[in-house]
MARMIGU-161028 format. One record per atom (N, C-alpha, C, O): residue number from 1; chain; atom name; x, y, z. Coordinates in steps of 0.2 Angstrom, whole numbers. Layout:
! MARMIGU-161028
+-----+---+----+-------+-------+-------+
:   k : c :  a :    c1 :    c2 :    c3 :
+-----+---+----+-------+-------+-------+
: NUM : A : CA :     X :     Y :     Z :
...
+-----+---+----+-------+-------+-------+
! end
This chain:
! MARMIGU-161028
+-----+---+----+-------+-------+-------+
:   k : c :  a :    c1 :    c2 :    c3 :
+-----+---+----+-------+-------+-------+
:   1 : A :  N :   133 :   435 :  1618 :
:   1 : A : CA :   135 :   430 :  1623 :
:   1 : A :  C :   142 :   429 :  1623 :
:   1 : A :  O :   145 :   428 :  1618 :
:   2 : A :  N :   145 :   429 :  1632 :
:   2 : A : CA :   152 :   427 :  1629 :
:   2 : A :  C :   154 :   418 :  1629 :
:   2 : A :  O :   151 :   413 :  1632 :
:   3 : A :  N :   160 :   419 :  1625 :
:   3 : A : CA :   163 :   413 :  1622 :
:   3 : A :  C :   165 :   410 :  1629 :
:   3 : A :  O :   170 :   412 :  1632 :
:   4 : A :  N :   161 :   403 :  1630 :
:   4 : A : CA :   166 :   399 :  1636 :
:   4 : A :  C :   172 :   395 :  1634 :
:   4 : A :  O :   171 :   390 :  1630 :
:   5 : A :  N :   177 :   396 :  1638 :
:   5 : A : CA :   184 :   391 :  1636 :
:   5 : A :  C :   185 :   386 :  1641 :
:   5 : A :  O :   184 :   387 :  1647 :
:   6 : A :  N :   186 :   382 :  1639 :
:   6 : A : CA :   185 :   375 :  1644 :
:   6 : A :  C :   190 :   376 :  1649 :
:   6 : A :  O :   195 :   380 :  1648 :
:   7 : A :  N :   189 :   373 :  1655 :
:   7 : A : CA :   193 :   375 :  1663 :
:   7 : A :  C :   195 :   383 :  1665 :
:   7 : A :  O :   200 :   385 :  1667 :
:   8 : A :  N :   190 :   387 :  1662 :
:   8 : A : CA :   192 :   393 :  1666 :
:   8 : A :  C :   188 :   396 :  1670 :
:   8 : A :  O :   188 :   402 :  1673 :
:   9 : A :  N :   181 :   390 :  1671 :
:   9 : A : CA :   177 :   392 :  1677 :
:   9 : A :  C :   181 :   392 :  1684 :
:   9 : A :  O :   185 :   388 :  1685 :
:  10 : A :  N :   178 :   397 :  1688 :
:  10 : A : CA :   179 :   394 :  1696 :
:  10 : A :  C :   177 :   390 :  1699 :
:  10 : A :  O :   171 :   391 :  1701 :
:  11 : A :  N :   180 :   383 :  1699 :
:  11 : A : CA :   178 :   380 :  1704 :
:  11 : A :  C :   180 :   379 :  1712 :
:  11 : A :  O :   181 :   373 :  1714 :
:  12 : A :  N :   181 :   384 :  1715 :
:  12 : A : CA :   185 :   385 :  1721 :
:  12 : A :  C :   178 :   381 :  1727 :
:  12 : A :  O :   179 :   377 :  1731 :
:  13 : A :  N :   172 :   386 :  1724 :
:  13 : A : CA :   166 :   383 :  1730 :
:  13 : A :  C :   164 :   376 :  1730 :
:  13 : A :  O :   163 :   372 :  1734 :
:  14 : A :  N :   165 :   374 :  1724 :
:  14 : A : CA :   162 :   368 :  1722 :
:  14 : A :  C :   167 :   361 :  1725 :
:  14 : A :  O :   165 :   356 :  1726 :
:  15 : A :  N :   174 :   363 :  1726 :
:  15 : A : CA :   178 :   358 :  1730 :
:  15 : A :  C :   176 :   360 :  1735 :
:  15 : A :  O :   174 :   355 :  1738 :
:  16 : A :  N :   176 :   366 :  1739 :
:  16 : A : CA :   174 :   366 :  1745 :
:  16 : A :  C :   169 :   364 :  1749 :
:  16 : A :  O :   169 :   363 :  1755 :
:  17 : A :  N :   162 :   364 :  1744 :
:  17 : A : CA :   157 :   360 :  1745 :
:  17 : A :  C :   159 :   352 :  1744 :
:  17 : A :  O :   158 :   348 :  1748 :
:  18 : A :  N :   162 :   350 :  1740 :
:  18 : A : CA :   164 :   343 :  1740 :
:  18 : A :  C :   169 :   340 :  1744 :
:  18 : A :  O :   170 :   334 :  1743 :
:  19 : A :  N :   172 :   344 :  1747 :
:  19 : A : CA :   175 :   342 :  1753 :
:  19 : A :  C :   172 :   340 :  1759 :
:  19 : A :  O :   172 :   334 :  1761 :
:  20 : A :  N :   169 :   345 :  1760 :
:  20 : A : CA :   165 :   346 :  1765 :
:  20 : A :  C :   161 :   341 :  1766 :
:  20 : A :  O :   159 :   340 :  1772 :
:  21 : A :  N :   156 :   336 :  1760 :
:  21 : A : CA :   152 :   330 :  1762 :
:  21 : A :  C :   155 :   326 :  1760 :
:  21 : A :  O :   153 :   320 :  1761 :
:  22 : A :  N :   162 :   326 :  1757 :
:  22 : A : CA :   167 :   318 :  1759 :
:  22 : A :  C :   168 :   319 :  1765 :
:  22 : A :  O :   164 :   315 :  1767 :
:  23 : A :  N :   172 :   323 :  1771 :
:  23 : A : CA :   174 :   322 :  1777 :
:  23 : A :  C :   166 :   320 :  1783 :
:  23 : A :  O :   166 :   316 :  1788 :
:  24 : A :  N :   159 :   324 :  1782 :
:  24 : A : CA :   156 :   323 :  1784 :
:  24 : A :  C :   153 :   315 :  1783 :
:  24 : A :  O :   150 :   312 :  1788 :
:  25 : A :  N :   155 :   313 :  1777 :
:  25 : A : CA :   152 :   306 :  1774 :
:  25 : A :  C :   157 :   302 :  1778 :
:  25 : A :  O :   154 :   298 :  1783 :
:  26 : A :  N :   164 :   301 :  1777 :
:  26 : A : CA :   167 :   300 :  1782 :
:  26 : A :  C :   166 :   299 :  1790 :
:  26 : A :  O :   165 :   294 :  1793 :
:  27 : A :  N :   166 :   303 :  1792 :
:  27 : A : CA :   164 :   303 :  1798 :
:  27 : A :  C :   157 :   299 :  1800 :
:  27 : A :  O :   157 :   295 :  1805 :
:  28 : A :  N :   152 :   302 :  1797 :
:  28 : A : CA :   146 :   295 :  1797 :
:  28 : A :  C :   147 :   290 :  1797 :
:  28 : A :  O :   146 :   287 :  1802 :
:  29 : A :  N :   150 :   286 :  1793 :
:  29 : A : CA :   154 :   278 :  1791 :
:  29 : A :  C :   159 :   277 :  1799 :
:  29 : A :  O :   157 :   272 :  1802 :
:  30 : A :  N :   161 :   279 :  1800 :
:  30 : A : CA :   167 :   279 :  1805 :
:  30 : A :  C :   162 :   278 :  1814 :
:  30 : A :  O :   163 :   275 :  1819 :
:  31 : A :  N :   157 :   283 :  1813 :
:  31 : A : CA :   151 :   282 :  1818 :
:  31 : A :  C :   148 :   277 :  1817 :
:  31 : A :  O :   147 :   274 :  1823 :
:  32 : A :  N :   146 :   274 :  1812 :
:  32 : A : CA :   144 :   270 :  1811 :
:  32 : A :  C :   147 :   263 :  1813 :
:  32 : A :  O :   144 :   259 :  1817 :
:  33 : A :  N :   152 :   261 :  1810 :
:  33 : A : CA :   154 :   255 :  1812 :
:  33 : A :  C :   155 :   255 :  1819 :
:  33 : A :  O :   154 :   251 :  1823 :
:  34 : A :  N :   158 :   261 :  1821 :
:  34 : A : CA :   159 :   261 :  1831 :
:  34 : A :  C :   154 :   257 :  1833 :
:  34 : A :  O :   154 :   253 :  1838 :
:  35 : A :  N :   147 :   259 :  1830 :
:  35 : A : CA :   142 :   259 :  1835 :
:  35 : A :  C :   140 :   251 :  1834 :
:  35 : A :  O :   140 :   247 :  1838 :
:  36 : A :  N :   139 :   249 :  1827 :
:  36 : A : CA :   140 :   240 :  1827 :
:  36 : A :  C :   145 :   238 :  1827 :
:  36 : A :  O :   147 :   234 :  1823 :
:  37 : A :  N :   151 :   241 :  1832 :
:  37 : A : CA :   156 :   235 :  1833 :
:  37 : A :  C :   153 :   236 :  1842 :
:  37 : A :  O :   154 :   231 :  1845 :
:  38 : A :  N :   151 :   241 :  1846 :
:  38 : A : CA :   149 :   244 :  1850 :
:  38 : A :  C :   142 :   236 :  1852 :
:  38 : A :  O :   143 :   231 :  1856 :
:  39 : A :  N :   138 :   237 :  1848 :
:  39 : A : CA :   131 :   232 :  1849 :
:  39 : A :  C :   135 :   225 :  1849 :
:  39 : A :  O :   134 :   220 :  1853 :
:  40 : A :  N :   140 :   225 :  1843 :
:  40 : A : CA :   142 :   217 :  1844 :
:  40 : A :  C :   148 :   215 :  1851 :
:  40 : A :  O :   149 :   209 :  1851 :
:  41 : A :  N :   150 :   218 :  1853 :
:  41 : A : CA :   152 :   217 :  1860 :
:  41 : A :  C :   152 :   216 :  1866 :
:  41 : A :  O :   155 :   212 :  1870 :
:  42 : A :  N :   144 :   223 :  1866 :
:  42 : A : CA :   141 :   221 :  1872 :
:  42 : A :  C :   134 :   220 :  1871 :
:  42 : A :  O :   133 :   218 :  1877 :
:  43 : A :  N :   130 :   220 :  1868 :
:  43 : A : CA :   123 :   219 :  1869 :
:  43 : A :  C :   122 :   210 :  1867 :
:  43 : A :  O :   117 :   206 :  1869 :
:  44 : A :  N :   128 :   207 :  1862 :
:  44 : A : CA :   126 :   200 :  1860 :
:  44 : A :  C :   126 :   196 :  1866 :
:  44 : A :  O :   125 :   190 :  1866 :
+-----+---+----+-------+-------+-------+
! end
């Protein structure tokens, strides 16, 4: 079995995926308030 050294895995995919559900996560939030600042404007 070989010897692992700490930090010399690839993590190239793994920022890429966690990029990708910050911006996404981001953007939900950002939809979101739109839409109850959207309700409290005109529906109250």
């Amino acid at each position: 079995m070989a010897e692992y050294k700490i930090g010399t895995m690839d993590i190239t995919e793994q920022k890429k995926t966690y990029k990708g559900f910050i911006d996404w996560t981001v953007r939900a939030i950002i939809v979101c308030i739109l839409i109850v600042v959207f309700l409290a404007l005109y529906v109250a």
